[in-house]
PyMOL Python script that loads the backbone (N, CA, C, O; Angstrom):
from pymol import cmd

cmd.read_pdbstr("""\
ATOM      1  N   UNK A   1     -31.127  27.443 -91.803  1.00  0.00           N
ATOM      2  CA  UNK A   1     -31.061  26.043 -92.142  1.00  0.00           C
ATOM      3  C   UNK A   1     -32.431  25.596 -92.661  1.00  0.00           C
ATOM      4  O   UNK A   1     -33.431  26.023 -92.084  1.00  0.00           O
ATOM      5  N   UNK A   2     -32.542  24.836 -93.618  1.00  0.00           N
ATOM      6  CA  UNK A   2     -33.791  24.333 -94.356  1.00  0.00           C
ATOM      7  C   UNK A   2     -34.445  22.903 -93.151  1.00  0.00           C
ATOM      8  O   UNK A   2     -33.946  21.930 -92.587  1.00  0.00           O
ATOM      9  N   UNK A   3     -35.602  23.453 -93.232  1.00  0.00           N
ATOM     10  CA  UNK A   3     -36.422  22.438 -92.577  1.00  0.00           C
ATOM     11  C   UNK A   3     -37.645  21.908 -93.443  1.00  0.00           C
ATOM     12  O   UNK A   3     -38.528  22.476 -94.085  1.00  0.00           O
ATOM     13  N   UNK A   4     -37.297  20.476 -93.171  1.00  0.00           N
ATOM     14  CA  UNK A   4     -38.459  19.461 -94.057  1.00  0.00           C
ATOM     15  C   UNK A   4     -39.695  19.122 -93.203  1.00  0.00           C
ATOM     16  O   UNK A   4     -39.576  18.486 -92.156  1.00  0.00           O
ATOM     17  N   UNK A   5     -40.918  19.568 -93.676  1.00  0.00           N
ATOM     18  CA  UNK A   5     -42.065  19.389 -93.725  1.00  0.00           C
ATOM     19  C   UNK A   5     -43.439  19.143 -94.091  1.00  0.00           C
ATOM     20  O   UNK A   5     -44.114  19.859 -94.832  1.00  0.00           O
ATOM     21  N   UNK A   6     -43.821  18.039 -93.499  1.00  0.00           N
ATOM     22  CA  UNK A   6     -44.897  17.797 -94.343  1.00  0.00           C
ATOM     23  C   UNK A   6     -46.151  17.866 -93.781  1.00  0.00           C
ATOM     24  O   UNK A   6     -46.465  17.961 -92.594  1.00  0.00           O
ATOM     25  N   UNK A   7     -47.058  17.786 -95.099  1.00  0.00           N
ATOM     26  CA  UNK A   7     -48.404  18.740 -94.677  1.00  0.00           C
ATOM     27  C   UNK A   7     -49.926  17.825 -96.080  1.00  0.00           C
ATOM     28  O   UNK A   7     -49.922  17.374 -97.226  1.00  0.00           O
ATOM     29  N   UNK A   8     -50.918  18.027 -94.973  1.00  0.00           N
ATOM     30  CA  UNK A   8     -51.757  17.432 -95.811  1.00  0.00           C
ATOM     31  C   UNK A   8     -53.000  18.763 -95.990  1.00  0.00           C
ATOM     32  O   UNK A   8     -53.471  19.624 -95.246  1.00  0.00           O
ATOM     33  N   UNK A   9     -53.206  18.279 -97.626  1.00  0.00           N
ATOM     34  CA  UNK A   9     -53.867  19.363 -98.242  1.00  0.00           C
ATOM     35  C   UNK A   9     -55.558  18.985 -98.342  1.00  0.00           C
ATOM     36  O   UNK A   9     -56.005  18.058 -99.017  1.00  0.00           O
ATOM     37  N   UNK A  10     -56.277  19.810 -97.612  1.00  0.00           N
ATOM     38  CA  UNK A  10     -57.922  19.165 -97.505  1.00  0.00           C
ATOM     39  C   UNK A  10     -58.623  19.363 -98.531  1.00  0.00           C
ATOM     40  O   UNK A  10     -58.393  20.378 -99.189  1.00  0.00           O
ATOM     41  N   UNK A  11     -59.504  18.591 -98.879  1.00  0.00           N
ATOM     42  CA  UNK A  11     -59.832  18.625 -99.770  1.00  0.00           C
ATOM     43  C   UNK A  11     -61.394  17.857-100.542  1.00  0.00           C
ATOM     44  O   UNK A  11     -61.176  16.790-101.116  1.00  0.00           O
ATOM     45  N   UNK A  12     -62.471  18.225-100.553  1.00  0.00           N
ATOM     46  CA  UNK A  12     -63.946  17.213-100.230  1.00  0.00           C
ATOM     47  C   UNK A  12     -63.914  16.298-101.097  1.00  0.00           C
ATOM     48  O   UNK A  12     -63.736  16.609-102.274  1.00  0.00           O
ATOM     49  N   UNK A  13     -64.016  15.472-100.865  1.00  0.00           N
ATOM     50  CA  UNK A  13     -63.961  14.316-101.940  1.00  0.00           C
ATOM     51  C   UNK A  13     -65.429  14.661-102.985  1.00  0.00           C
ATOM     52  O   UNK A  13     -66.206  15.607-102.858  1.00  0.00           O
ATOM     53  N   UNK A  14     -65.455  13.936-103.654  1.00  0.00           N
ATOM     54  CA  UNK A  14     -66.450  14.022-104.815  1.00  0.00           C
ATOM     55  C   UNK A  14     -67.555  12.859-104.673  1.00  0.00           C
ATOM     56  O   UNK A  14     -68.483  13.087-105.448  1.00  0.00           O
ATOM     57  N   UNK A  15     -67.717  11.847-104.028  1.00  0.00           N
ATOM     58  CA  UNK A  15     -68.704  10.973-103.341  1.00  0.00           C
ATOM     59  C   UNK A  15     -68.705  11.097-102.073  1.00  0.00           C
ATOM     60  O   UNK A  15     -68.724   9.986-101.543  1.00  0.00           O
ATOM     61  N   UNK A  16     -68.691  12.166-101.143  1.00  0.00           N
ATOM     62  CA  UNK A  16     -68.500  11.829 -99.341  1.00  0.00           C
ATOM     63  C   UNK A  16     -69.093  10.507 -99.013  1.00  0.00           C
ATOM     64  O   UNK A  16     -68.542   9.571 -98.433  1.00  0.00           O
ATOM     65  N   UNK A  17     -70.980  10.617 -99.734  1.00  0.00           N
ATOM     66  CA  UNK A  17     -71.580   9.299 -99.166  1.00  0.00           C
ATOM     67  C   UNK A  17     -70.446   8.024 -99.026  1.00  0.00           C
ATOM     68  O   UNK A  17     -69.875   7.626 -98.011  1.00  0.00           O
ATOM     69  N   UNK A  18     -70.354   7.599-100.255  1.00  0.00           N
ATOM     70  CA  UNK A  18     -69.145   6.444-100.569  1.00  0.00           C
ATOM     71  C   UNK A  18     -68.019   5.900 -99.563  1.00  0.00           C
ATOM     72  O   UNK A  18     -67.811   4.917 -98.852  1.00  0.00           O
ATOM     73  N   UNK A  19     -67.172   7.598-100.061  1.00  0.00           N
ATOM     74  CA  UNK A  19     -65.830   7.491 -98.975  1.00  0.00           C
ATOM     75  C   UNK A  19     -66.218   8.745 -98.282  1.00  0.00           C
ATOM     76  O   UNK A  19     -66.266   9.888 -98.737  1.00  0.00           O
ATOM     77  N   UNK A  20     -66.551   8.197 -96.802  1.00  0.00           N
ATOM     78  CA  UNK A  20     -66.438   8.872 -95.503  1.00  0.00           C
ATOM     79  C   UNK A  20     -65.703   9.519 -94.842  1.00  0.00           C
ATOM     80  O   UNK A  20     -65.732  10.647 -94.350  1.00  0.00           O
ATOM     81  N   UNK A  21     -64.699   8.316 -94.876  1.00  0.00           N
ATOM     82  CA  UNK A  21     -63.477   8.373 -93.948  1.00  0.00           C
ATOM     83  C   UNK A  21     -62.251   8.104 -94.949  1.00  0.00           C
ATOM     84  O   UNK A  21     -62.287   7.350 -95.922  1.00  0.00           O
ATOM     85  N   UNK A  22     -61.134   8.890 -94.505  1.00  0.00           N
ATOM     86  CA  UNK A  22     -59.823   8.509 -95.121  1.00  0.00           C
ATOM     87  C   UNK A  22     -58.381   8.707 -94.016  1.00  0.00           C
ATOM     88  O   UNK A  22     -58.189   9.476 -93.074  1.00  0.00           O
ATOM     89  N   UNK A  23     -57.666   7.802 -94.544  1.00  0.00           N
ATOM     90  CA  UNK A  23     -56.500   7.948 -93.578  1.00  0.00           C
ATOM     91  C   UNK A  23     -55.095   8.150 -94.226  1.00  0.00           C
ATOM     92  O   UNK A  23     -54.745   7.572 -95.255  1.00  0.00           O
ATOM     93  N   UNK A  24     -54.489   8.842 -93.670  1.00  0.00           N
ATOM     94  CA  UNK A  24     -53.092   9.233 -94.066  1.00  0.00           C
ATOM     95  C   UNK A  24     -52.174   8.762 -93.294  1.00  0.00           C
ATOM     96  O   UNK A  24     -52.472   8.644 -92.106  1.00  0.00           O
ATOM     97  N   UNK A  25     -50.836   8.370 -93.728  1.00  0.00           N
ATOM     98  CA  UNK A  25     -50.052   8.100 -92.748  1.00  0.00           C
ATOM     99  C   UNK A  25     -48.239   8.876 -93.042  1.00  0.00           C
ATOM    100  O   UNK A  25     -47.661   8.918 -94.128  1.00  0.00           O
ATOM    101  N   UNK A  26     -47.771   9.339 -91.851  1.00  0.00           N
ATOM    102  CA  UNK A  26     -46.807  10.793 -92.274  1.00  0.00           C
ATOM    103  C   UNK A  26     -45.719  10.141 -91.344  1.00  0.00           C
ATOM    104  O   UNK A  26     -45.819  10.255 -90.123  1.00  0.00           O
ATOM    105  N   UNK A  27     -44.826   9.554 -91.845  1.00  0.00           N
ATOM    106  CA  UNK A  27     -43.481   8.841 -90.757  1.00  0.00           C
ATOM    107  C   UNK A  27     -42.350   9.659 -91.275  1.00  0.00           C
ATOM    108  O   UNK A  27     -42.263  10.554 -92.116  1.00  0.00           O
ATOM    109  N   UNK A  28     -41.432   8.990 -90.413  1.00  0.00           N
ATOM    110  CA  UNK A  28     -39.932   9.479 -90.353  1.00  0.00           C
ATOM    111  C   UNK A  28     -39.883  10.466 -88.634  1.00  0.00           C
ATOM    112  O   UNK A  28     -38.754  10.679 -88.192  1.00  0.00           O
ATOM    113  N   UNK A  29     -40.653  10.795 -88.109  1.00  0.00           N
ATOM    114  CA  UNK A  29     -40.617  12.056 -87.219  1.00  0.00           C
ATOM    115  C   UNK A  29     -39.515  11.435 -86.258  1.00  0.00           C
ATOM    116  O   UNK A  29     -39.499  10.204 -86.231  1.00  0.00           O
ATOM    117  N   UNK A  30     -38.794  11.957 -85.639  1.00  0.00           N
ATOM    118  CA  UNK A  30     -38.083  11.129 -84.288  1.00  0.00           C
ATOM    119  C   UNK A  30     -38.289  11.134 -83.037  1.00  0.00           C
ATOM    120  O   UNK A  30     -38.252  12.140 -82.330  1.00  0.00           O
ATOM    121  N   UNK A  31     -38.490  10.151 -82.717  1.00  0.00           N
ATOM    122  CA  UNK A  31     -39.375   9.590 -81.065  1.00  0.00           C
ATOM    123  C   UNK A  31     -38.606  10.880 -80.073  1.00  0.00           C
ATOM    124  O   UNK A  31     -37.428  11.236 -80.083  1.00  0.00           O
ATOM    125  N   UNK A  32     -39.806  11.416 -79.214  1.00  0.00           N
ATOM    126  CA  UNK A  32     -39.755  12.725 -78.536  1.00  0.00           C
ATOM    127  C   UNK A  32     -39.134  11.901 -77.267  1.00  0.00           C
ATOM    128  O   UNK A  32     -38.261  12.364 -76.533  1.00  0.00           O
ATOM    129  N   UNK A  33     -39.753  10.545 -77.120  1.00  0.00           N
ATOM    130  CA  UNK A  33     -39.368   9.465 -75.902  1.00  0.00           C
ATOM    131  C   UNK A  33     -37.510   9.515 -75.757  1.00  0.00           C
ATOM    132  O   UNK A  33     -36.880  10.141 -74.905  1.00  0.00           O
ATOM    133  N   UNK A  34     -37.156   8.978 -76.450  1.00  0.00           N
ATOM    134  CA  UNK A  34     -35.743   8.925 -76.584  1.00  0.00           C
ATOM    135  C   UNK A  34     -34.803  10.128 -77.495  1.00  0.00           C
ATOM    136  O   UNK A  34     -33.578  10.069 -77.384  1.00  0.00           O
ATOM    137  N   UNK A  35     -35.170  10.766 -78.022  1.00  0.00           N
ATOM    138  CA  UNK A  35     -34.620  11.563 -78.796  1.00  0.00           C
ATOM    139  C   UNK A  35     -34.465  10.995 -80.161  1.00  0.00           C
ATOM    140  O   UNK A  35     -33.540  11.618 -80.683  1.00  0.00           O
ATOM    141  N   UNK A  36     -34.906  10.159 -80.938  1.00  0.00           N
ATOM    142  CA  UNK A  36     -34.005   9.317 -81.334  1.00  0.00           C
ATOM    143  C   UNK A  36     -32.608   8.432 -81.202  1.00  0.00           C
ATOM    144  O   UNK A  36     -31.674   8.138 -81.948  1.00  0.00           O
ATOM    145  N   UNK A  37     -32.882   8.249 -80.225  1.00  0.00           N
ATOM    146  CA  UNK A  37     -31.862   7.350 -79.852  1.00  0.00           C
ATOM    147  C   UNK A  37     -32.062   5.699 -79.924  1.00  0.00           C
ATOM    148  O   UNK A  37     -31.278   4.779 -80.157  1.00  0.00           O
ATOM    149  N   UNK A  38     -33.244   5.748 -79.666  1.00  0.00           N
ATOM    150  CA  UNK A  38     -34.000   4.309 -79.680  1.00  0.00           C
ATOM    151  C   UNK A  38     -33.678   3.506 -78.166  1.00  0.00           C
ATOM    152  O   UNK A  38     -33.815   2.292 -78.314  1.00  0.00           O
ATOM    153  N   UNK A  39     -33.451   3.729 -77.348  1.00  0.00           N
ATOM    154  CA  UNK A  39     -33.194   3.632 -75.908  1.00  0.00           C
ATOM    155  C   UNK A  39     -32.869   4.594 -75.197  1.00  0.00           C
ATOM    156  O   UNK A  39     -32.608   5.745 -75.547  1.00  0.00           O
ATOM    157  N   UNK A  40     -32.886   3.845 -73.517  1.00  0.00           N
ATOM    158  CA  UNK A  40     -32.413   4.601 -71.958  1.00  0.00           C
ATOM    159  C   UNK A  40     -31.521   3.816 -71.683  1.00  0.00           C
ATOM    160  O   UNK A  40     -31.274   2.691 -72.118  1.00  0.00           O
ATOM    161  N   UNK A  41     -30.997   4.484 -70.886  1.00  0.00           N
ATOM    162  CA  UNK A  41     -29.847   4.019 -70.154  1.00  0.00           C
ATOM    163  C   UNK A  41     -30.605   3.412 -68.850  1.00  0.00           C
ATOM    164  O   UNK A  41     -31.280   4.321 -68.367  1.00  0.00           O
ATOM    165  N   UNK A  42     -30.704   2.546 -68.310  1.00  0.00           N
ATOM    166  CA  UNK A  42     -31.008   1.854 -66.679  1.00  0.00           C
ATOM    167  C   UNK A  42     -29.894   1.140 -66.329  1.00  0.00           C
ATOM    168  O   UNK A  42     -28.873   0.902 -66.974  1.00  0.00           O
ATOM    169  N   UNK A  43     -30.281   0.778 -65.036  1.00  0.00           N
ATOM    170  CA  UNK A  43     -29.300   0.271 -64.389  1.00  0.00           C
ATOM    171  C   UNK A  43     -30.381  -1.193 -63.985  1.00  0.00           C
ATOM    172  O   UNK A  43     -31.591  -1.142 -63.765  1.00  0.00           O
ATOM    173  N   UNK A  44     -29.470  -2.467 -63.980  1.00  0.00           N
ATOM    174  CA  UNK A  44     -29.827  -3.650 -63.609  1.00  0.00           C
ATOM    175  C   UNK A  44     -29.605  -3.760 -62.178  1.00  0.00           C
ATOM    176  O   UNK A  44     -28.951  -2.894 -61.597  1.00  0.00           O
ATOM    177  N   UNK A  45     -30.159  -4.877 -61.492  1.00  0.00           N
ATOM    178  CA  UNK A  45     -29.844  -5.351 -60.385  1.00  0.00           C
ATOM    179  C   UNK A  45     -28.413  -5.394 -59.589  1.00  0.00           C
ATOM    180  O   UNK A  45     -28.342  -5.488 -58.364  1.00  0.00           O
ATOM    181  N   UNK A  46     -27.647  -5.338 -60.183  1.00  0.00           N
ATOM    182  CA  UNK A  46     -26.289  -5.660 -60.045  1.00  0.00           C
ATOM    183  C   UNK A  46     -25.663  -4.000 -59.662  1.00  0.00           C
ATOM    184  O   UNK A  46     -24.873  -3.704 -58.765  1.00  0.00           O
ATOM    185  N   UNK A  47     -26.128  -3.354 -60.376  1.00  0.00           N
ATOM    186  CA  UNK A  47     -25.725  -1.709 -60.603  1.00  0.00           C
ATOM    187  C   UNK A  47     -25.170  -1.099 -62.072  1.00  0.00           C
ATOM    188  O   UNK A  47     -25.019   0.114 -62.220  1.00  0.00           O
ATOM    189  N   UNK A  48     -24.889  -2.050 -63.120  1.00  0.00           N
ATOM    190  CA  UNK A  48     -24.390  -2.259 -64.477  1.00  0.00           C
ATOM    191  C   UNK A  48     -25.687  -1.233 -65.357  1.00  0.00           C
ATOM    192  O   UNK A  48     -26.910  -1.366 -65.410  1.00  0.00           O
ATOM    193  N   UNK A  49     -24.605  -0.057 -66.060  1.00  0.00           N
ATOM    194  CA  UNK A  49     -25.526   0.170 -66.709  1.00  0.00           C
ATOM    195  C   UNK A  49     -25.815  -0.263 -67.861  1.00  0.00           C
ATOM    196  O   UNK A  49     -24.818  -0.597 -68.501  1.00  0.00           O
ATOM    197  N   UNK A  50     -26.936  -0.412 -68.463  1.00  0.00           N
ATOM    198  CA  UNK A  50     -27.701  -1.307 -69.525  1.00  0.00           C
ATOM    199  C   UNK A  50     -28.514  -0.640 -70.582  1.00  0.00           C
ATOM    200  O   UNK A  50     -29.324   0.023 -69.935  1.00  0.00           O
ATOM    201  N   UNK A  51     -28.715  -0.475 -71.675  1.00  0.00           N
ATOM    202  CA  UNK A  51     -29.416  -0.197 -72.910  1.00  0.00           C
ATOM    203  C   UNK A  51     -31.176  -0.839 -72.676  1.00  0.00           C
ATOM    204  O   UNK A  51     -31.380  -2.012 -72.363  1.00  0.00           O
ATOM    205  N   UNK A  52     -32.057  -0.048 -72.847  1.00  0.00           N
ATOM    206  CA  UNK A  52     -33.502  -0.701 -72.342  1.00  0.00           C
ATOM    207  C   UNK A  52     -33.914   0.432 -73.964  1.00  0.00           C
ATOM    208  O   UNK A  52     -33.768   1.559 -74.438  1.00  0.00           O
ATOM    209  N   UNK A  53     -34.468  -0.865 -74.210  1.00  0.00           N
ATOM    210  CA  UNK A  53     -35.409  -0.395 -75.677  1.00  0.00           C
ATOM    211  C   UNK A  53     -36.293   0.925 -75.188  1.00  0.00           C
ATOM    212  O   UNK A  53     -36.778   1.021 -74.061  1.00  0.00           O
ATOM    213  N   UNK A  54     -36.426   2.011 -76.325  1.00  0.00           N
ATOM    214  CA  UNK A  54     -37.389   2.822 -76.439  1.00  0.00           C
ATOM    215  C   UNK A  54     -39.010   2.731 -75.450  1.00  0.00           C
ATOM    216  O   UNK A  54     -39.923   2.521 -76.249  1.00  0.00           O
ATOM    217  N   UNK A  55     -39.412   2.810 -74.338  1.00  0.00           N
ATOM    218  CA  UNK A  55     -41.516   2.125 -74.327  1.00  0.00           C
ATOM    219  C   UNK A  55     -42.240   3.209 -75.680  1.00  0.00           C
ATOM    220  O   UNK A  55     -43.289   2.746 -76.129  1.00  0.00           O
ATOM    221  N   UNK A  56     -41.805   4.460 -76.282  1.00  0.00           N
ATOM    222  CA  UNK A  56     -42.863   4.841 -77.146  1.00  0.00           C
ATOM    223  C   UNK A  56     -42.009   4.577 -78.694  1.00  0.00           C
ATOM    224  O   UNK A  56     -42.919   4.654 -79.519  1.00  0.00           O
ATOM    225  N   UNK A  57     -40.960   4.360 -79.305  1.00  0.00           N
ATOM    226  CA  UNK A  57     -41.031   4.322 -80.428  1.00  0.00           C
ATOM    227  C   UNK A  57     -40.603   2.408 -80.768  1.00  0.00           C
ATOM    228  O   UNK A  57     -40.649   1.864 -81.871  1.00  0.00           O
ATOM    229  N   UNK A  58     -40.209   1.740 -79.412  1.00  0.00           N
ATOM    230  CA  UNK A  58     -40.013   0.291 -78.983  1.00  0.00           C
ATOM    231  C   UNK A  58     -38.769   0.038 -79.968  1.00  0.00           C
ATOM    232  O   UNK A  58     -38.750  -0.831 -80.839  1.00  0.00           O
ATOM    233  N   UNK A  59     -37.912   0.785 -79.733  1.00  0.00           N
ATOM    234  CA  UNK A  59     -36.329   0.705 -80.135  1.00  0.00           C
ATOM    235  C   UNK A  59     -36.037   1.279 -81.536  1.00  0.00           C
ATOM    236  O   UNK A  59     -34.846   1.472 -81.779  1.00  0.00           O
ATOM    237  N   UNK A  60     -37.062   1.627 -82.636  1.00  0.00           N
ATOM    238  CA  UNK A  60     -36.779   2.183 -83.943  1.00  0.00           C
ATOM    239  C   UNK A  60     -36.535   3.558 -84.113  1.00  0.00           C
ATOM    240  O   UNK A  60     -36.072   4.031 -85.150  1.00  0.00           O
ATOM    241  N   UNK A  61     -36.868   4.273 -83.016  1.00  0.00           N
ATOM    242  CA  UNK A  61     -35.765   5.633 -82.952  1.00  0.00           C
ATOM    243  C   UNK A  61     -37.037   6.487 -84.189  1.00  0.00           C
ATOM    244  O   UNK A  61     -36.735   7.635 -84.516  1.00  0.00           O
ATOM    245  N   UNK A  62     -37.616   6.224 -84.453  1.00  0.00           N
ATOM    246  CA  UNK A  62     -38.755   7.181 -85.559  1.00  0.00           C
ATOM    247  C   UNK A  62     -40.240   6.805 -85.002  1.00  0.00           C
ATOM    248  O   UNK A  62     -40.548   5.744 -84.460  1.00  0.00           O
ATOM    249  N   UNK A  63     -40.802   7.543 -85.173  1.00  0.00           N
ATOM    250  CA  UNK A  63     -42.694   7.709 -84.854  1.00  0.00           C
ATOM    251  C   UNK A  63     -43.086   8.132 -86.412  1.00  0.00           C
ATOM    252  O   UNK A  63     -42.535   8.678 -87.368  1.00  0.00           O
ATOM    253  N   UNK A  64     -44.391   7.541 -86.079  1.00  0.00           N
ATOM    254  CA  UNK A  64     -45.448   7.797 -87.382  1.00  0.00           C
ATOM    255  C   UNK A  64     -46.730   8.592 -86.624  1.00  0.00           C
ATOM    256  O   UNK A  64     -47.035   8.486 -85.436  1.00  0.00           O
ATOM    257  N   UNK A  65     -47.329   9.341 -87.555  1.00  0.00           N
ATOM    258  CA  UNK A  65     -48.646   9.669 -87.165  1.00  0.00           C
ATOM    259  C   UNK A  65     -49.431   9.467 -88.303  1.00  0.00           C
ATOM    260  O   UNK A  65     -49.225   9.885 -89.442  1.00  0.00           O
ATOM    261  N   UNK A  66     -50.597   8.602 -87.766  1.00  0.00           N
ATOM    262  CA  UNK A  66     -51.674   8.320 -88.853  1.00  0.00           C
ATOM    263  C   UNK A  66     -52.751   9.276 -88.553  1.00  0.00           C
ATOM    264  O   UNK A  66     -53.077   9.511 -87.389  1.00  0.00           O
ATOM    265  N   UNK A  67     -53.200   9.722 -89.360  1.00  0.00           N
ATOM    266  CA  UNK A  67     -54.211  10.919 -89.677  1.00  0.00           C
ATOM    267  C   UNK A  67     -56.088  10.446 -90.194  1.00  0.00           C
ATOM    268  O   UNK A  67     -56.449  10.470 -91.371  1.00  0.00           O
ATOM    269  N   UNK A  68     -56.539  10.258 -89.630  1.00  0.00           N
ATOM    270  CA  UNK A  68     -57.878  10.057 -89.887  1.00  0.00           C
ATOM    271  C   UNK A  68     -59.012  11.120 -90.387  1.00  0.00           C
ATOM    272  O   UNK A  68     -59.243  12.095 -89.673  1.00  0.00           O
ATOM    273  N   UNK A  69     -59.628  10.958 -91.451  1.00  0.00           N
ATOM    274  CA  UNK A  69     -60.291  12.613 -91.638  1.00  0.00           C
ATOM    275  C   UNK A  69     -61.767  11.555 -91.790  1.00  0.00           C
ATOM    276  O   UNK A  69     -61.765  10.454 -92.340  1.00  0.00           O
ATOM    277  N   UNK A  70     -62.661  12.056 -91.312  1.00  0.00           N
ATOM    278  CA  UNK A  70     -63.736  11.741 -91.741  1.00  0.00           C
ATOM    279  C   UNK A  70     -65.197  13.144 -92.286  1.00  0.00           C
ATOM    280  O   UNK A  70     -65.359  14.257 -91.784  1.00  0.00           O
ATOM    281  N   UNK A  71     -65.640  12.782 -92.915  1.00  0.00           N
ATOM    282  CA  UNK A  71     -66.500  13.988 -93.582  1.00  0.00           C
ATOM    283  C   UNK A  71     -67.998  13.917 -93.405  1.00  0.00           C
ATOM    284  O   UNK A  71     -68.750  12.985 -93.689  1.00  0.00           O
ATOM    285  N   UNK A  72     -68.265  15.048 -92.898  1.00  0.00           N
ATOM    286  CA  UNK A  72     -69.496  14.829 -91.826  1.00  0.00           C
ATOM    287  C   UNK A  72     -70.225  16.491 -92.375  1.00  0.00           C
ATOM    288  O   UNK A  72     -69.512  17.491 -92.459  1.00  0.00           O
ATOM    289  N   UNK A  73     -71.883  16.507 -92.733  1.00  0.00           N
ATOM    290  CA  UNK A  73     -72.082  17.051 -93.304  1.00  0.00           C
ATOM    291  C   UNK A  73     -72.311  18.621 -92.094  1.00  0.00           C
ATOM    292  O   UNK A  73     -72.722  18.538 -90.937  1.00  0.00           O
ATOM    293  N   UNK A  74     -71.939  19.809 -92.753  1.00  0.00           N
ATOM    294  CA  UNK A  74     -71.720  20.933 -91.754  1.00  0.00           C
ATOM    295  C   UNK A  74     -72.811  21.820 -91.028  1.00  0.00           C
ATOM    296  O   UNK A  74     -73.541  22.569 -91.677  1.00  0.00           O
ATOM    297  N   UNK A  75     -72.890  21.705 -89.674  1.00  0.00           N
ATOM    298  CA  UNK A  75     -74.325  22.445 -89.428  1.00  0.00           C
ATOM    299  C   UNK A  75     -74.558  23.464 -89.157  1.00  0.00           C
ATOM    300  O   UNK A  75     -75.730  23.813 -89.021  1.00  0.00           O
TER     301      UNK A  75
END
""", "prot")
cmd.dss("prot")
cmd.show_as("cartoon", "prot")
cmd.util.cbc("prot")
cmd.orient("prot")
């Protein structure tokens, strides 16, 4: 089965002084929290079970990872 992946290609910029730092940002992944599901199942006071939003993707069922590179001269 084909699997989609993505990948960032390094690369020195041509002013480091200038631009230092750069950031990438790589979404779609699906929250490891819920499975993608975008919730849990709990139970309320009563004993009723209930739908409780995602706490790591906060109900959108996808994660992002932002990528920070900064360029620092090599010693």
């Amino acid at each position: 089965m084909s699997k989609k992946q993505q990948a960032l290609i390094l690369s020195a910029p041509l002013f480091g002084d200038v631009h230092p730092k750069e950031q990438h940002e790589f979404n779609g992944f699906p929250c490891s929290g819920c499975q993608g599901n975008g919730w849990h199942w709990k139970e309320d006071k009563w004993g009723d079970r209930i739908k409780e939003p995602c706490s790591v993707c906060g109900g959108t069922r996808k994660l992002k990872a932002v990528v920070t590179i900064e360029w620092k001269a090599d010693s």
